[in-house]
PLY file of the C-alpha trace (Angstrom):
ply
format ascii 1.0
element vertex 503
property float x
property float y
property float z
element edge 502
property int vertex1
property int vertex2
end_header
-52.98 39.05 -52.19
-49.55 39.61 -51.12
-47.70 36.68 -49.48
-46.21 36.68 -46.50
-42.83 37.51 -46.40
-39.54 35.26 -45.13
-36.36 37.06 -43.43
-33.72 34.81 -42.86
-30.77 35.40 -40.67
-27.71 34.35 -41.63
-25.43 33.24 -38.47
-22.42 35.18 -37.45
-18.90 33.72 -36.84
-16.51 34.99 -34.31
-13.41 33.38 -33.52
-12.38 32.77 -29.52
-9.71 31.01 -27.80
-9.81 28.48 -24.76
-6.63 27.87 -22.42
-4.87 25.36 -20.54
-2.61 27.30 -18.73
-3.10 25.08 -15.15
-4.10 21.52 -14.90
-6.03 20.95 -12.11
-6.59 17.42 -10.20
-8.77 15.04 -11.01
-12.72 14.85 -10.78
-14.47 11.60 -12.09
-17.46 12.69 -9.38
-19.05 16.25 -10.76
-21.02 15.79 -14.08
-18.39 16.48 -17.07
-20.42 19.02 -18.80
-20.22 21.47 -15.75
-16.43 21.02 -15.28
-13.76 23.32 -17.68
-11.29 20.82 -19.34
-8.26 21.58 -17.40
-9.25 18.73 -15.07
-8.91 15.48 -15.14
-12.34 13.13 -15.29
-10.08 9.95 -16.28
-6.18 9.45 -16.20
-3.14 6.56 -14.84
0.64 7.06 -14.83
0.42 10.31 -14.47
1.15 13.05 -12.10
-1.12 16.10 -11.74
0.70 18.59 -9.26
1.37 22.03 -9.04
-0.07 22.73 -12.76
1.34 20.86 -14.70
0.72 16.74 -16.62
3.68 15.12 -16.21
4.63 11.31 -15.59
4.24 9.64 -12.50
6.56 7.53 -10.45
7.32 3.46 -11.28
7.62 -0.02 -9.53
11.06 -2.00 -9.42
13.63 -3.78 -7.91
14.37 -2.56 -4.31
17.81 -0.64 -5.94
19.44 2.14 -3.93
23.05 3.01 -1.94
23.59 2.50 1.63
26.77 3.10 3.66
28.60 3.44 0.50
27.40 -0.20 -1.02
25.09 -0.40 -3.68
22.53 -2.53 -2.58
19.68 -4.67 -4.29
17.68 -6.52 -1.84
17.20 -10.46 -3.01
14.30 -12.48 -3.54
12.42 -14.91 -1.03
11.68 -17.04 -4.34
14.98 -19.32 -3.03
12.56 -19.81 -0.28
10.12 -21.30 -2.23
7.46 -18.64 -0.42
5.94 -15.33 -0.95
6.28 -11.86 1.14
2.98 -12.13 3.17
4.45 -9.19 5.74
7.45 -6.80 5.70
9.02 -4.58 8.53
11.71 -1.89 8.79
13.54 -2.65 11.85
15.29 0.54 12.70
19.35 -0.55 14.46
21.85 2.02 15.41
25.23 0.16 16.64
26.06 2.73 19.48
29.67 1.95 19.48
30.55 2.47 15.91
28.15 4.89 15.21
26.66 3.01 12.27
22.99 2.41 11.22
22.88 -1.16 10.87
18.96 -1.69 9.75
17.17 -4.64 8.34
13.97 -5.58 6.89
11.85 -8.19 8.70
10.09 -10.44 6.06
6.92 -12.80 7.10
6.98 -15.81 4.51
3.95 -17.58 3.31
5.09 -20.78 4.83
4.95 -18.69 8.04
8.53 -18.23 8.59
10.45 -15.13 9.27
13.05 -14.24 7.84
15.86 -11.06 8.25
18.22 -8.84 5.19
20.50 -5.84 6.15
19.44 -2.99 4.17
23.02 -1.61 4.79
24.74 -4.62 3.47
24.52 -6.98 0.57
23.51 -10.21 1.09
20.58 -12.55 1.25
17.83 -13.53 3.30
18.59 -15.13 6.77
16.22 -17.72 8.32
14.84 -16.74 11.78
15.52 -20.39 13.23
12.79 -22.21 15.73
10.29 -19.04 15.79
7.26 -20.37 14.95
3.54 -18.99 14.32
0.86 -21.07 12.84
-1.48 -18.19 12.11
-1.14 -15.39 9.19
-1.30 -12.66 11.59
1.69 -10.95 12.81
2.82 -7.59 13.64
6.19 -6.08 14.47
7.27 -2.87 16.45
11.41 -1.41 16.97
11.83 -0.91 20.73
14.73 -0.34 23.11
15.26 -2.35 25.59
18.43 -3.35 27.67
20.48 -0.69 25.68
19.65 -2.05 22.30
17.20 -1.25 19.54
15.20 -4.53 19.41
12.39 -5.51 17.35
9.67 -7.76 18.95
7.80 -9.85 16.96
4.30 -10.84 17.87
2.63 -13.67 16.54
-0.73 -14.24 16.04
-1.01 -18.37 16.86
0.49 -16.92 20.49
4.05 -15.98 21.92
6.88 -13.23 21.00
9.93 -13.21 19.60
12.53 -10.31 20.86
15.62 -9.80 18.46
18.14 -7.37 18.96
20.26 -7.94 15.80
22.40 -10.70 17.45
22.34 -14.43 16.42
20.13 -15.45 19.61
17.09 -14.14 20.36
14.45 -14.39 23.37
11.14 -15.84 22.98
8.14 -15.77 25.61
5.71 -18.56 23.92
2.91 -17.31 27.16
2.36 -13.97 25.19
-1.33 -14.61 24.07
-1.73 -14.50 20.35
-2.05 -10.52 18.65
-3.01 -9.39 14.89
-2.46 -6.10 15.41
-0.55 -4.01 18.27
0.98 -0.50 19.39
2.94 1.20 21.30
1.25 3.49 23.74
3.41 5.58 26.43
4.75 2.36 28.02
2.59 -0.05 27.39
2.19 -2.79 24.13
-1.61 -3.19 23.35
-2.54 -5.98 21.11
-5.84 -7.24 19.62
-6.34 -10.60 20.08
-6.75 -13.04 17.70
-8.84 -15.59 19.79
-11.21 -12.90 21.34
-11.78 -10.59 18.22
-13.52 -8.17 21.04
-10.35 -7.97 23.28
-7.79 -5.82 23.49
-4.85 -7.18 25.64
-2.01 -4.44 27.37
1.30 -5.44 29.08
2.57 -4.19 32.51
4.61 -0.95 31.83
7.77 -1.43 30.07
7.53 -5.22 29.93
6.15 -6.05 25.79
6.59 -9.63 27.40
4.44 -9.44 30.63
0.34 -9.47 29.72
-0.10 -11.36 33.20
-2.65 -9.40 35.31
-0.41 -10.45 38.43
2.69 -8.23 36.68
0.60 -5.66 36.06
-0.86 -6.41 32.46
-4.52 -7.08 31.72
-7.25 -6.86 29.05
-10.11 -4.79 27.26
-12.94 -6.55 26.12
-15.73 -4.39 23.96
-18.78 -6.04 24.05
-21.37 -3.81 22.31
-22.62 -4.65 18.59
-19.95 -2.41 16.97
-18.02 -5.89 15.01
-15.23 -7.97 15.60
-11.90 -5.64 15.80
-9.30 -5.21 13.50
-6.76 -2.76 14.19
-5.52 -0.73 16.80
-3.40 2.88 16.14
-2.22 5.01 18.76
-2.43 8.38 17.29
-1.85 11.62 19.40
-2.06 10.39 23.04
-5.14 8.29 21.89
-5.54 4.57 20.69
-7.88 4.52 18.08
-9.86 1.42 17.56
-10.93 -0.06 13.76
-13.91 -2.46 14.06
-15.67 -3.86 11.08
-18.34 -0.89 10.78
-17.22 1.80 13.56
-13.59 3.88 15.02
-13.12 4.22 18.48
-11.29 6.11 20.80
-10.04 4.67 24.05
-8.59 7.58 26.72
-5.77 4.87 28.59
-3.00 6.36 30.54
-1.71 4.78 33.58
-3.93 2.43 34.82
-6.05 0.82 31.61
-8.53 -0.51 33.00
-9.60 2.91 34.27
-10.37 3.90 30.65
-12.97 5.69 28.68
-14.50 4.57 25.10
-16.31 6.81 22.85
-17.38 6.23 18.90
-16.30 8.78 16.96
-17.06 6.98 13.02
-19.91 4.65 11.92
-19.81 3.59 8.87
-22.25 1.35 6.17
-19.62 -0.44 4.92
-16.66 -2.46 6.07
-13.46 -0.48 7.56
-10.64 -1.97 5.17
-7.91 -2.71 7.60
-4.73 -2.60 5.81
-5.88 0.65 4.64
-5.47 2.36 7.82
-2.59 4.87 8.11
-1.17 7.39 9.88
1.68 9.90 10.93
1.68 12.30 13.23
-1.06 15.11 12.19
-3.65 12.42 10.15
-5.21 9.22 9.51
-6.56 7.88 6.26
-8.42 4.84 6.19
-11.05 3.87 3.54
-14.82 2.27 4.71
-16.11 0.31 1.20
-14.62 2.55 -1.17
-14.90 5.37 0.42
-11.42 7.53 1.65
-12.01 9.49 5.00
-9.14 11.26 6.70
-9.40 12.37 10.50
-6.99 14.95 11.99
-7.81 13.95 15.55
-10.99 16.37 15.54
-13.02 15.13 12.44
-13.57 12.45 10.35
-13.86 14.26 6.76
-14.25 12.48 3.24
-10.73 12.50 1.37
-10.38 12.98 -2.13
-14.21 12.61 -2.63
-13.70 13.33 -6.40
-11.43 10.32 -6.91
-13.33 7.80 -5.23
-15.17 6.85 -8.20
-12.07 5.89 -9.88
-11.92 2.88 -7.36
-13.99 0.10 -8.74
-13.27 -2.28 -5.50
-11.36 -1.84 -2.80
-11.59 -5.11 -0.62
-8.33 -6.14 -1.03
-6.70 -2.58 -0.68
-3.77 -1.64 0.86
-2.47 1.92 2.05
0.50 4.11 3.57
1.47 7.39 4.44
5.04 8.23 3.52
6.38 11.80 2.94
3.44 13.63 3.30
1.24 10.96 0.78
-1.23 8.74 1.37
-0.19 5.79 -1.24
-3.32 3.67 -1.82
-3.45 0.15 -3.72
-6.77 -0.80 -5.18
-8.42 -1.71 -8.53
-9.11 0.77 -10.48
-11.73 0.97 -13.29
-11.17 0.63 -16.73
-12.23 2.68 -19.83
-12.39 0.50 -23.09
-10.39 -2.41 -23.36
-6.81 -1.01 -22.70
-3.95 -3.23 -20.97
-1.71 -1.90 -19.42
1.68 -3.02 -17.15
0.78 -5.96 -16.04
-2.26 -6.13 -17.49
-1.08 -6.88 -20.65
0.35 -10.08 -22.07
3.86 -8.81 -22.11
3.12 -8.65 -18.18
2.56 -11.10 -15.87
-1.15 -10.84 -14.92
-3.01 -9.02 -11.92
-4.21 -11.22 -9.37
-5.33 -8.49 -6.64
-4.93 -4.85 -7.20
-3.76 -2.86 -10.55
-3.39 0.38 -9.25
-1.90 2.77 -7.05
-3.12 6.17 -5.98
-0.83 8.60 -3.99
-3.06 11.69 -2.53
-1.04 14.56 -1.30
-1.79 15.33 2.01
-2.03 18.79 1.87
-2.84 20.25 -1.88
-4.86 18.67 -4.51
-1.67 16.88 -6.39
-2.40 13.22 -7.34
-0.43 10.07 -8.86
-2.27 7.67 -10.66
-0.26 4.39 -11.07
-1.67 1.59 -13.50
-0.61 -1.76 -14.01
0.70 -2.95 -10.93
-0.55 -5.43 -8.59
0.75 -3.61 -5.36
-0.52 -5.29 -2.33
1.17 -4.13 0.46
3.43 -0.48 1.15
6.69 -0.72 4.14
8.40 3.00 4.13
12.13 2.83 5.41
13.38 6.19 6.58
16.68 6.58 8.12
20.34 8.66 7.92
21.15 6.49 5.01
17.84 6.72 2.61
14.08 7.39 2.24
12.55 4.30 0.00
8.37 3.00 0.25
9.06 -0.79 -0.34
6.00 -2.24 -1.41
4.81 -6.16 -1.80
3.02 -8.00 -4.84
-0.40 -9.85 -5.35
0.59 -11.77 -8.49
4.11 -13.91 -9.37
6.29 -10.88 -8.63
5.11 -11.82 -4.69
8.86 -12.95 -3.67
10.16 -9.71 -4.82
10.73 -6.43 -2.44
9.84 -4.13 -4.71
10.26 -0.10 -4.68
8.66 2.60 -5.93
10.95 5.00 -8.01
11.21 7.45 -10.56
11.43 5.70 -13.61
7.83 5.58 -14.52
8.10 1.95 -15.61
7.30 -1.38 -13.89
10.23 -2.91 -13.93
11.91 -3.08 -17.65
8.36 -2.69 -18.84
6.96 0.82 -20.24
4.20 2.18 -18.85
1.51 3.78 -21.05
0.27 7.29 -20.01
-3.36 8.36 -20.42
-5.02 11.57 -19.47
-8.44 12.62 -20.62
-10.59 16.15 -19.83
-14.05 15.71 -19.38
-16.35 16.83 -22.35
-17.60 20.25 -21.95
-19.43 22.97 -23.81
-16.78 25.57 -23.18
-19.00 28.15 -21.82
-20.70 28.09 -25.26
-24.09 26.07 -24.50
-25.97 27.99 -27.60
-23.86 27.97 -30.44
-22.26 25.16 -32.93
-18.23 24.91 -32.68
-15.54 24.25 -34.53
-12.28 23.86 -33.52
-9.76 25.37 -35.95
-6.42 24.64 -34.48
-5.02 23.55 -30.94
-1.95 24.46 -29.40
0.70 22.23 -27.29
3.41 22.90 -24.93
4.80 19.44 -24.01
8.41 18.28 -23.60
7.94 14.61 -24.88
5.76 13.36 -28.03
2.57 12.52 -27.37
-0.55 12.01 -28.80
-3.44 14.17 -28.65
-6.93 13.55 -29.33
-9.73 15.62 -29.64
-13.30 14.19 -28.89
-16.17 16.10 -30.64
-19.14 14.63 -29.98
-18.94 11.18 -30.73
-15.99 11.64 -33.28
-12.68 11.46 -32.25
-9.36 13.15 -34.09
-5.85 12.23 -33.18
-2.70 14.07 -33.91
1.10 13.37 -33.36
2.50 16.13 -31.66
6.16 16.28 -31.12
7.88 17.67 -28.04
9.43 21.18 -28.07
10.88 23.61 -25.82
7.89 25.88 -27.69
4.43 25.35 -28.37
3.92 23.36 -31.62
0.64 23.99 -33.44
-1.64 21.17 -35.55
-5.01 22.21 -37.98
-8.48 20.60 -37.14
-11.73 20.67 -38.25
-13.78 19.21 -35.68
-17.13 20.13 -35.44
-19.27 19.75 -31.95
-21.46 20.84 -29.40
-19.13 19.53 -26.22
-15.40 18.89 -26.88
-12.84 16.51 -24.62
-9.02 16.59 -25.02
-7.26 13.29 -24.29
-3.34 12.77 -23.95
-1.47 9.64 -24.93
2.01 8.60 -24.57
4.30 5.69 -24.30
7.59 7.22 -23.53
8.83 6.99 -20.15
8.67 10.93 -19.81
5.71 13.26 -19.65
5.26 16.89 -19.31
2.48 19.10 -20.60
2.50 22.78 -19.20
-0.07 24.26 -21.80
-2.91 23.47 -24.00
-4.66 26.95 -26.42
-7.75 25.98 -28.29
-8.84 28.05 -31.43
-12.33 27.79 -32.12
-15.08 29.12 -34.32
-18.56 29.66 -32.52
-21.32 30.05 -35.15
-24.46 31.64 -33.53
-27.06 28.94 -35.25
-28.99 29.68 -37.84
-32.22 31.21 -37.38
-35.43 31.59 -39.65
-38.20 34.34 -38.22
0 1
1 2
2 3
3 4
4 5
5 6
6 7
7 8
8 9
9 10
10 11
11 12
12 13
13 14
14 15
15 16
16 17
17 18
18 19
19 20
20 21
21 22
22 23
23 24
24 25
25 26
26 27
27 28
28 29
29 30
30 31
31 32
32 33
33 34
34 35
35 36
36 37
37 38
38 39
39 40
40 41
41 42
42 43
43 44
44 45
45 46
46 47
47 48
48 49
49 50
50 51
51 52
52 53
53 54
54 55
55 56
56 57
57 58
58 59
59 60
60 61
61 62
62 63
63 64
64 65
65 66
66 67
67 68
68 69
69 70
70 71
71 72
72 73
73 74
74 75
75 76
76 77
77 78
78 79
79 80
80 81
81 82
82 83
83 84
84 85
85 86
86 87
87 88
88 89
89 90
90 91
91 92
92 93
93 94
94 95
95 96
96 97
97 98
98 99
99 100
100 101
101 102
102 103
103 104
104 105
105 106
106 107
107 108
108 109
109 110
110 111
111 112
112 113
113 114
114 115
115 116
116 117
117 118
118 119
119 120
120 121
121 122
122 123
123 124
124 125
125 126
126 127
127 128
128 129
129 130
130 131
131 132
132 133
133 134
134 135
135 136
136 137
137 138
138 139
139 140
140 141
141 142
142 143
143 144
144 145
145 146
146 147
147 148
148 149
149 150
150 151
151 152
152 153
153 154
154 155
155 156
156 157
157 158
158 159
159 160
160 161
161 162
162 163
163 164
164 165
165 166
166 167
167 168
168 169
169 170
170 171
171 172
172 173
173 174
174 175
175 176
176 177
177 178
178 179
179 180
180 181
181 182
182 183
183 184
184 185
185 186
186 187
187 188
188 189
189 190
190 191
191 192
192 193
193 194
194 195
195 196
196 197
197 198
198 199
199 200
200 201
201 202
202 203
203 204
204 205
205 206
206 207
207 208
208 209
209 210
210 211
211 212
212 213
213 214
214 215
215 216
216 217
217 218
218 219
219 220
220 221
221 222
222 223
223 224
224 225
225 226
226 227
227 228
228 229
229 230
230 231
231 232
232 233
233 234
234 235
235 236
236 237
237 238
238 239
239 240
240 241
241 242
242 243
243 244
244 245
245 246
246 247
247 248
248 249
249 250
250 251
251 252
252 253
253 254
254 255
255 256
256 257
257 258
258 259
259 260
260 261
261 262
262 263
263 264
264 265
265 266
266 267
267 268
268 269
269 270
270 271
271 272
272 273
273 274
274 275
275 276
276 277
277 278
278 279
279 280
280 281
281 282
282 283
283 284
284 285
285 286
286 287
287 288
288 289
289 290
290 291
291 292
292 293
293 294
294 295
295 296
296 297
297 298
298 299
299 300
300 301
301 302
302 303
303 304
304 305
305 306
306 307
307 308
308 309
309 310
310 311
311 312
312 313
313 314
314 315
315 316
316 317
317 318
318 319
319 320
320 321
321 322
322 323
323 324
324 325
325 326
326 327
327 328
328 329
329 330
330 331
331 332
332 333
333 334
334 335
335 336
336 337
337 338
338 339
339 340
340 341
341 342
342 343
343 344
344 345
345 346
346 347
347 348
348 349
349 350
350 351
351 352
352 353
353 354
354 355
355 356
356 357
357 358
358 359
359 360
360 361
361 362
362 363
363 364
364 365
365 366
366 367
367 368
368 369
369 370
370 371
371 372
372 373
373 374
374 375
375 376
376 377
377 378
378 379
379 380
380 381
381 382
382 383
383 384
384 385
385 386
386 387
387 388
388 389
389 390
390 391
391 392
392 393
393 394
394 395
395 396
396 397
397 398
398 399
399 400
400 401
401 402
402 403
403 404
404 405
405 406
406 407
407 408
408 409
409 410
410 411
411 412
412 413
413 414
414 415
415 416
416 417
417 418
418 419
419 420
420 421
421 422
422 423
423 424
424 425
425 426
426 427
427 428
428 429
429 430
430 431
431 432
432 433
433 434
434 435
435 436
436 437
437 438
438 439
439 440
440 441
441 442
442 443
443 444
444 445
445 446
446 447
447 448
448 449
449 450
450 451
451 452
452 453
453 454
454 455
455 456
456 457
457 458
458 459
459 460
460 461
461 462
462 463
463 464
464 465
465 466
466 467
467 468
468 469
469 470
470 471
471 472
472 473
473 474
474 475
475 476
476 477
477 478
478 479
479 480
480 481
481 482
482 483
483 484
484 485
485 486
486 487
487 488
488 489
489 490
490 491
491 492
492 493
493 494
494 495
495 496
496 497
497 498
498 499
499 500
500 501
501 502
C-alpha cells in the first residue's frame, strides 16, 4: 500500500515599506482597522495641520505689548472673587487718535469691575452698579459721539459707560441674560419670562417701554425655555433648550416671522454658541453642528467622540477657529497639566479643542480647566483671553505659543489607530522604522498586544532604530515632554510572510 503523500509549502518573505509622508486629522469615530495610520484615533497638545505633528499652543498669564507698554493684566484674587464674565470693550479717543480699550470683568460677588488693556494697572471697581443675578451681558455701542459699553444686568436695569468716571444707569430696563444688536434695535431675553424676548425703540438700548416704541416677543410653543439670542446675517437666531430659531424682524418687530430651522435630542449648550460673520458653531449634548445660514451640518463628526461630557462647555470663534472647552476622555491613567499633582486640580473642563474652520487642522489642548474664551482684536493686538474653572479662576489668562500651562510642561501624546496595513492575510514583522522629527521623542510601536518603545533623537535627517515586532495589526504612538514638537515623516520596513500552508 503506498501512503499518502504530504507537500508542504514553505512561506515566502518579501520585504515592503509603509509611509508617513502626511498626517492627517484626527478620527476616534471610523473603526481603527479600516483607517491607514497617518491619522490620528487618540492625541492632546498637539497640532495636526497642513501635514505635519507638531505642538500645539499653551495657557498663561494675559502677557503681551500695547501702545509701547508691556502689559500683564492683574488678578481679581485682591478682590477676594472669581472671573464669572469678561468683555472687550472696544474705545477709540477721537481726539488723540489713541485706542484706549479695556476689559469688563463680572466678579463672583456680582460686581463689575474695569482694566485698560493699553495701560498697566489694576482692576477698578465699577461703584453703586448693582445686579443680584449671575446673568449679564455686555455690547460696545456709540452713542453721543463716544464708544460706550452698556451693561445689562440680569436682576433688571443698565449700566452705560463711556470710559469716563460717571456713568448712566436706567434701573427700569427689565432684567436680560443674553442680548444683541440688531440694525437699531437691542433685543434681550428675559430672565423672568424665559419665553420672552424684549426689543428697545430704535436707537434707544435704554427705552423697552412700548409707549417709546419698544416692546416684546413671547414664544409660547413647547420648543423650551430660551437661552440665547445671535443676530447672524440680517437674522436673529434663537437657542432654546432642544430647538434654533429664526426670527425675520426689521422695522417694526412685532410684525415678525418665526420658523425652526434645528431640533435637537439633546440640550443646546449655551455658552457654546458662536459665531462670526460666515458661521455658527454650537454643540447639542456632545454633538458639534455648524450652520452657514443655509444648513445646519455636523462639525468635526470624527472628533466628537473624543468629548466625554460637554455640559459645562464653553466655545469661541477667533481667527478663523472654533476654540471649544470640554472634558475630554482619558486613555489609561495619564495626568496631565493640571491634572497632575504638580497642578492644581480640574474642577470643570480639561481640555480645549480648536477646529479650523475651513480645512481639517485640529489643536488638542490637555490639562487645562478653560471655562470661558473673550477674543480682543484691535490696532494694537489679537489675544483669545480665556477664564478658569478651578483656583486659577481670578486669573485672565491667554492662550499663547508656548505649549505650556503656565511654568508647567505639557506632555504631548499622539497615537495612530491599529491597522493591518493593507496586509489582512499575512504575518508581519516590522524590521526597522524611520523618523523625521525635530525634537526627541519617544516612539512606540504597538503589535498586537505588545508594545516596543524607542528613544529617538531629533535631527535635521531621518534617524533610523531596529525592531522586531511581530503582529497582525500595528499602531505607532508619539511621546514627548519637551515644549517643542514636530514630526514631518514616519517609513516603516516590514517583512510580510505569506503563512504557512500544509496541502
Amino acid at each position: 500500500m503506498i501512503g499518502r503523500l504530504r507537500k508542504d509549502v514553505v512561506p515566502s518573505v518579501r520585504r515592503t515599506r509603509y509611509d508617513i509622508t502626511h498626517f492627517r486629522g484626527v478620527d476616534a469615530d471610523t473603526p481603527e482597522d479600516s483607517l491607514s495610520i497617518n491619522y490620528c484615533s487618540y492625541g492632546y497638545n498637539i497640532r495636526l495641520y497642513g501635514g505635519e505633528l507638531s505642538q500645539s499652543f499653551g495657557v498663561g498669564k494675559a502677557e503681551y505689548t500695547a501702545c509701547g507698554n508691556e502689559v500683564t493684566l492683574p488678578r481679581l484674587d485682591t478682590q477676594g472673587q472669581k472671573i464669572l464674565k469678561m468683555h472687550h470693550y472696544l474705545r477709540y479717543d477721537r481726539d488723540t487718535g489713541d485706542t484706549c480699550d479695556e476689559l469688563i470683568v463680572y466678579g463672583t460677588l456680582h460686581h463689575y469691575f474695569r482694566c485698560s488693556l493699553t495701560e498697566t494697572g489694576g482692576f477698578t471697581y465699577f461703584n453703586a452698579v448693582f445686579n443680584e443675578s449671575d446673568e449679564t451681558d455686555f455690547i460696545n455701542y456709540y452713542m453721543n459721539e463716544k464708544d460706550c459699553c452698556l451693561i445689562f444686568m440680569g436682576s433688571g436695569g443698565l449700566c452705560i459707560y463711556d470710559g469716563s468716571d460717571t456713568y448712566q444707569q436706567y434701573p427700569d430696563v427689565p432684567g436680560m441674560s443674553s442680548v444683541c444688536m440688531h440694525y437699531d434695535r437691542v433685543f434681550g431675553v428675559s430672565t423672568a419670562e424665559p419665553d420672552t424676548i424684549y426689543f428697545s425703540a430704535p436707537l434707544k438700548p435704554y427705552e423697552f417701554s412700548p409707549e417709546a416704541g419698544g416692546g416684546s416677543i413671547s414664544l409660547m410653543d413647547a420648543g423650551g425655555k430660551i437661552l440665547k439670542i445671535v443676530s447672524f446675517k440680517n437674522y436673529i437666531y434663537i437657542f432654546r433648550e432642544y430647538s434654533v430659531y429664526r426670527l425675520t424682524a426689521y422695522v417694526d418687530p412685532t410684525e415678525y416671522s418665526l420658523s425652526r430651522i434645528f431640533s435637537a435630542k439633546d440640550k443646546i449648550r449655551t455658552d457654546t454658541v458662536a459665531s462670526d460673520y460666515s458661521m455658527m458653531v454650537f454643540l447639542a449634548g456632545n454633538e458639534m453642528y455648524s450652520f452657514d445660514g443655509y444648513e445646519v451640518k455636523k462639525f468635526f463628526p470624527k472628533v466628537v467622540p473624543l468629548i466625554f461630557d460637554a455640559s459645562r462647555a464653553a466655545g469661541c470663534i477667533f481667527g478663523n477657529r472654533y476654540y471649544l472647552a470640554a472634558v475630554m476622555k482619558k486613555e489609561g491613567d495619564e495626568l496631565v497639566g493640571d491634572e497632575s499633582p504638580q497642578g492644581l486640580g480640574i474642577v470643570v473642563n480639561n481640555a480645549i479643542f480648536a477646529f479650523d474652520l475651513y480645512s481639517e487642522g485640529i489643536d488638542i489642548v490637555r490639562g487645562a480647566d478653560v471655562i470661558g474664551f473673550t477674543g480682543v482684536t484691535n490696532s494694537e493686538m489679537q489675544k483669545l483671553f480665556v477664564r478658569f474653572g478651578n483656583n486659577r479662576g481670578s486669573h485672565v489668562g491667554m492662550i499663547n505659543d508656548s505649549g505650556k500651562l503656565f511654568a508647567l510642561p505639557l506632555a504631548k501624546h499622539w497615537r495612530s489607530p491599529k491597522s493591518n496595513l493593507g496586509e489582512i492575510a499575512d504575518a508581519k514583522i516590522l524590521r526597522r522604522l524611520y523618523l523625521t522629527s525635530a525634537y526627541d521623542v519617544n516612539l512606540t510601536v504597538l503589535a498586537d498586544d505588545e508594545a516596543y518603545t524607542r528613544k529617538m533623537r531629533g535631527s535635521v535627517r531621518a534617524t533610523g532604530t531596529s525592531f522586531n515586532a511581530i503582529g497582525d495589526g500595528f499602531a505607532i504612538q508619539i511621546d514627548a515632554e519637551d515644549d517643542k514638537l514636530s514630526v514631518t515623516e514616519i517609513q516603516l520596513l516590514i517583512d510580510v510572510n505569506r503563512r504557512y500552508n500544509a496541502n
